[in-house]
Each structure stands twice: as structure tokens, then as C-alpha cells.
Chimera marker file (.cmm) of the C-alpha trace (Angstrom):
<marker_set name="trace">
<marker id="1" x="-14.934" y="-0.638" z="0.563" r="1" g="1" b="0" radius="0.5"/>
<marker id="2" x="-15.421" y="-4.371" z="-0.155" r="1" g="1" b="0" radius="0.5"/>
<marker id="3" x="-13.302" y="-7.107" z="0.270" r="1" g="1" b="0" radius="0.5"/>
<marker id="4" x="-12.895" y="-7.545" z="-3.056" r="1" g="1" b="0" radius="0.5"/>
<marker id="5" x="-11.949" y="-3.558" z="-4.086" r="1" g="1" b="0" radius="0.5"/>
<marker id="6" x="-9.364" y="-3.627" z="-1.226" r="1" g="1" b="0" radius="0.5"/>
<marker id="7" x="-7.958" y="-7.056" z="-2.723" r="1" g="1" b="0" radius="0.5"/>
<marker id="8" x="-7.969" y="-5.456" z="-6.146" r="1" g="1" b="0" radius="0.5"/>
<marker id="9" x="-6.177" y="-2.262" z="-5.266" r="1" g="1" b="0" radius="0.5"/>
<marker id="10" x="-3.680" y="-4.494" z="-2.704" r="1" g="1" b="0" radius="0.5"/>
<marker id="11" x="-2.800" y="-6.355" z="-6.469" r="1" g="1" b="0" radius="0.5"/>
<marker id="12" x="-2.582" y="-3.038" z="-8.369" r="1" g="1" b="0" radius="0.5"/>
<marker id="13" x="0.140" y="-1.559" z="-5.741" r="1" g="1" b="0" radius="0.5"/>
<marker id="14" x="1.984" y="-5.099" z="-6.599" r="1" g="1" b="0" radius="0.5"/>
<marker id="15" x="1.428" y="-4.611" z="-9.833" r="1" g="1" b="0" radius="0.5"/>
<marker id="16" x="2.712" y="-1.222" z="-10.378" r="1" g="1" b="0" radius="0.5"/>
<marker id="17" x="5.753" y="-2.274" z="-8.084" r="1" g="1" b="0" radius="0.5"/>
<marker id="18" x="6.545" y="-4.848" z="-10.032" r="1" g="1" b="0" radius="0.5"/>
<marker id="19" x="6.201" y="-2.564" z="-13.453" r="1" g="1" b="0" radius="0.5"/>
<marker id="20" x="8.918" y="-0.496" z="-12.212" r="1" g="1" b="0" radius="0.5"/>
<marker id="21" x="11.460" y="-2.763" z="-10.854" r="1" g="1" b="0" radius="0.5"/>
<marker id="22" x="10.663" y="-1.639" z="-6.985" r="1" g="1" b="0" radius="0.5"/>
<marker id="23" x="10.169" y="-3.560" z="-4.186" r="1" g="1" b="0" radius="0.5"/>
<marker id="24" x="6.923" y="-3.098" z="-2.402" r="1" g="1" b="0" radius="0.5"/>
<marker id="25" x="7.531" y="-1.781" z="0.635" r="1" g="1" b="0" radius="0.5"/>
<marker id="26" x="3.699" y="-1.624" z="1.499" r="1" g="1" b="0" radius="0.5"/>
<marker id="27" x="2.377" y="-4.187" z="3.957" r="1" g="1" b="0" radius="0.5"/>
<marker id="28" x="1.360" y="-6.837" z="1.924" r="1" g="1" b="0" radius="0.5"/>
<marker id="29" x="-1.750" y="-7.260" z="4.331" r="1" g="1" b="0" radius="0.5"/>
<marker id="30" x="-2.603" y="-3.660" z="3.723" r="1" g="1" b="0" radius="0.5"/>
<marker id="31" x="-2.398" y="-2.722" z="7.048" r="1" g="1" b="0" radius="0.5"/>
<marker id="32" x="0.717" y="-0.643" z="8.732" r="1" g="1" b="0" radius="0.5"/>
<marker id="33" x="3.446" y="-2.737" z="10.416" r="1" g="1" b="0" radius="0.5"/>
<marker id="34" x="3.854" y="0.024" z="13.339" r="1" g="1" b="0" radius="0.5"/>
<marker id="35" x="-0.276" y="1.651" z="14.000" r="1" g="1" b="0" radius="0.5"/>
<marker id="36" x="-2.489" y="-0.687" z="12.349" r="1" g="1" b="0" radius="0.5"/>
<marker id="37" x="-4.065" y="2.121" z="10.343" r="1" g="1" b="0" radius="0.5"/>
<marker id="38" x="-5.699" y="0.594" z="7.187" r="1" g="1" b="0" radius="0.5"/>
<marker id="39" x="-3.606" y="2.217" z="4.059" r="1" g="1" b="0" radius="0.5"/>
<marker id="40" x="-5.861" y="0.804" z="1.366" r="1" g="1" b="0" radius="0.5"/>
<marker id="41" x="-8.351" y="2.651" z="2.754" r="1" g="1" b="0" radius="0.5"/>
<marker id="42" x="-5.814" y="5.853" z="3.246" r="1" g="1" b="0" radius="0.5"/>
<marker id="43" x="-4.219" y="5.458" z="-0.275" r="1" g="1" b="0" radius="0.5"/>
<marker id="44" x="-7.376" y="4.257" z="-2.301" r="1" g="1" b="0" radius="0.5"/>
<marker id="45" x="-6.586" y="4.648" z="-5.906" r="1" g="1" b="0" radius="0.5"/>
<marker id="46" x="-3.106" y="5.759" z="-5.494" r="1" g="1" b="0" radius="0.5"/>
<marker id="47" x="-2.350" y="2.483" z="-4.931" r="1" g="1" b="0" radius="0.5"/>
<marker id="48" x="-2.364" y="2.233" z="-9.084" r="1" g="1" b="0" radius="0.5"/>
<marker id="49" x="-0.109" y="4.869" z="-9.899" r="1" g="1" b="0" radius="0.5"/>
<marker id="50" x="2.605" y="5.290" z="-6.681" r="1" g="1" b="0" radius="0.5"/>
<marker id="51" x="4.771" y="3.229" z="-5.064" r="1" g="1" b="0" radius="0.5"/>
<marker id="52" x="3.747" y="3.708" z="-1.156" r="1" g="1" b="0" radius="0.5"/>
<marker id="53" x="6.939" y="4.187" z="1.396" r="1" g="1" b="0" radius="0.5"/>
<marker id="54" x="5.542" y="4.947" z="4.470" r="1" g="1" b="0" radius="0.5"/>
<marker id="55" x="2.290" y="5.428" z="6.800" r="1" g="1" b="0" radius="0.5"/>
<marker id="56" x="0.212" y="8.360" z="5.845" r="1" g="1" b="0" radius="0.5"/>
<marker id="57" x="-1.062" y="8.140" z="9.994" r="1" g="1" b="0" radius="0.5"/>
<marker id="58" x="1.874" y="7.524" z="11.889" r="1" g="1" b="0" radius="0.5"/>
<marker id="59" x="4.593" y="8.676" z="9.008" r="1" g="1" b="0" radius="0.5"/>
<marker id="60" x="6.313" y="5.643" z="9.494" r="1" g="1" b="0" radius="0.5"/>
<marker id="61" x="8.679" y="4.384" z="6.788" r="1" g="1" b="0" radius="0.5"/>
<marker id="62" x="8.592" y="1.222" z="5.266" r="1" g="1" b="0" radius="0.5"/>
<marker id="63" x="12.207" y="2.086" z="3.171" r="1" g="1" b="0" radius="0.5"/>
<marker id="64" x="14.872" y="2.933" z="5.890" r="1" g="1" b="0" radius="0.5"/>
<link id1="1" id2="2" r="1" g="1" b="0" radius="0.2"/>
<link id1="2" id2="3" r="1" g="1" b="0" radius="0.2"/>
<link id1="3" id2="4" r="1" g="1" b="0" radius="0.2"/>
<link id1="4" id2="5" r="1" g="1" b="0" radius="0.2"/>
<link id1="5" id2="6" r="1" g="1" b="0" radius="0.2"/>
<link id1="6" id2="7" r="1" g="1" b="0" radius="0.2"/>
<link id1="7" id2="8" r="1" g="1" b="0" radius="0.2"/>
<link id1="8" id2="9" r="1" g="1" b="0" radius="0.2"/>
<link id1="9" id2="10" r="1" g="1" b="0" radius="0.2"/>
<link id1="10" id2="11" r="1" g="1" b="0" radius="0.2"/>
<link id1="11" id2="12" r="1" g="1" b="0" radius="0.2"/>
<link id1="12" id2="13" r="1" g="1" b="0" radius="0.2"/>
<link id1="13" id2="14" r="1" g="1" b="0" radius="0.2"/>
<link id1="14" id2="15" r="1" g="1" b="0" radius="0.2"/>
<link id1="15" id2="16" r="1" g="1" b="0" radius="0.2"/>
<link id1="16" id2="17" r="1" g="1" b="0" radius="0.2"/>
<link id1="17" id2="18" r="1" g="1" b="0" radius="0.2"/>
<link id1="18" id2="19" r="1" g="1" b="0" radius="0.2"/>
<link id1="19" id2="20" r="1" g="1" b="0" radius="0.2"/>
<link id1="20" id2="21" r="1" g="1" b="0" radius="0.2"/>
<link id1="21" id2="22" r="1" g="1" b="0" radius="0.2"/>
<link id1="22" id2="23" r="1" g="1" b="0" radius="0.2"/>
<link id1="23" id2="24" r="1" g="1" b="0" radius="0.2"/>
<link id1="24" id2="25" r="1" g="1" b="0" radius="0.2"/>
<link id1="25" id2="26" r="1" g="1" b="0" radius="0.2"/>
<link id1="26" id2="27" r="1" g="1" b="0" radius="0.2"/>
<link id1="27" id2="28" r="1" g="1" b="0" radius="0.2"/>
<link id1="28" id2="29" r="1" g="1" b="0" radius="0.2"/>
<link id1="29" id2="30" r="1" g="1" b="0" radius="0.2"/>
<link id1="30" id2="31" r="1" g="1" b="0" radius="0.2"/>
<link id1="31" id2="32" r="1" g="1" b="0" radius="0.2"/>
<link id1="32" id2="33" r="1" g="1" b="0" radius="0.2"/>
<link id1="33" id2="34" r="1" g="1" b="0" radius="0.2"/>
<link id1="34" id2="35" r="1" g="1" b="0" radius="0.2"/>
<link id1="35" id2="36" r="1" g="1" b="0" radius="0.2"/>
<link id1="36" id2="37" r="1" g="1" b="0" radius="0.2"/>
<link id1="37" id2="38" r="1" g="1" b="0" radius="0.2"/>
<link id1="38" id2="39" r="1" g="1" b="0" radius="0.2"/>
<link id1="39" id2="40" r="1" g="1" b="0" radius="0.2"/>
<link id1="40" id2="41" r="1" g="1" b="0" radius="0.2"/>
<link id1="41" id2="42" r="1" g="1" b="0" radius="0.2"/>
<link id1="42" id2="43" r="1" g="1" b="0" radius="0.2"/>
<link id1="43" id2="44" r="1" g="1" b="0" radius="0.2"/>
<link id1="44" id2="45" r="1" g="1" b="0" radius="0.2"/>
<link id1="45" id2="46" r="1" g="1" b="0" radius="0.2"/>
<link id1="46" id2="47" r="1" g="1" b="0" radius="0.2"/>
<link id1="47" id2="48" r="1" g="1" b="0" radius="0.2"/>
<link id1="48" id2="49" r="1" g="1" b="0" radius="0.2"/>
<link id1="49" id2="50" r="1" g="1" b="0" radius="0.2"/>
<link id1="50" id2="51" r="1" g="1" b="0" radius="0.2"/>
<link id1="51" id2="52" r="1" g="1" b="0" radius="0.2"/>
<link id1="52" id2="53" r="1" g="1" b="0" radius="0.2"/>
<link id1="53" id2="54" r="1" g="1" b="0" radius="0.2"/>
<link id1="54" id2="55" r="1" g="1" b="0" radius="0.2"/>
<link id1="55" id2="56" r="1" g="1" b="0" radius="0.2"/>
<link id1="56" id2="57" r="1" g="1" b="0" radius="0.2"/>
<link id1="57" id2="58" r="1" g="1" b="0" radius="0.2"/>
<link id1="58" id2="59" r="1" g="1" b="0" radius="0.2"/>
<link id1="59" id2="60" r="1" g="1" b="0" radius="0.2"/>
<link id1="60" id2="61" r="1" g="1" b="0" radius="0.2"/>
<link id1="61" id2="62" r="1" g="1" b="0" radius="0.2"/>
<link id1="62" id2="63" r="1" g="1" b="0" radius="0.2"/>
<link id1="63" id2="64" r="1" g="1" b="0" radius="0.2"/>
</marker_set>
């Protein structure tokens, strides 16, 4: 993935957050707060149509 997909889908997860009147509780640097694990790359295009809560690596939750 390039630098400029990843920045693209980091904006569409914003976007759709911001559609619905949600907070994004994603990482804004795409990366998890508590493994590192890259969730742009983990997510990919569900980034445009869900609003991501929580690590798909370490199940950590971004919404308690």
C-alpha cells in the first residue's frame, strides 16, 4: 500500500465518522495506541463504510 492509499483511506474513516455524527475513535496515525499493529492495512476498505472501535490484533478498544 502507498503512502498516499493509506492517507486516502485514513481521510475516508474521518470522513465517514464525521457523516454520522461519531467520533473517530481510530488512531488518527493509523496505527494502534496499545500493539502498534498497522489497522489501515488490517481494515483496508472498511475504513469507507464502518466506524472502527477497536484493534483487530490485540482486540483492544478504542470506546471504553
Amino acid at each position: 500500500m502507498t503512502d498516499a492509499e493509506r492517507e486516502e483511506l485514513l481521510a475516508a474513516q474521518h470522513a465517514f465518522c464525521k457523516a454520522r455524527g461519531a467520533p473517530m475513535f481510530m488512531p488518527g496515525s493509523g496505527r494502534c495506541w496499545h500493539c502498534g499493529a498497522d489497522m489501515v492495512d488490517a481494515f483496508g476498505d472498511r475504513l469507507r463504510t464502518e466506524i472502527i472501535t477497536g484493534c483487530r490484533h490485540c482486540f483492544w478498544s478504542y470506546c471504553d
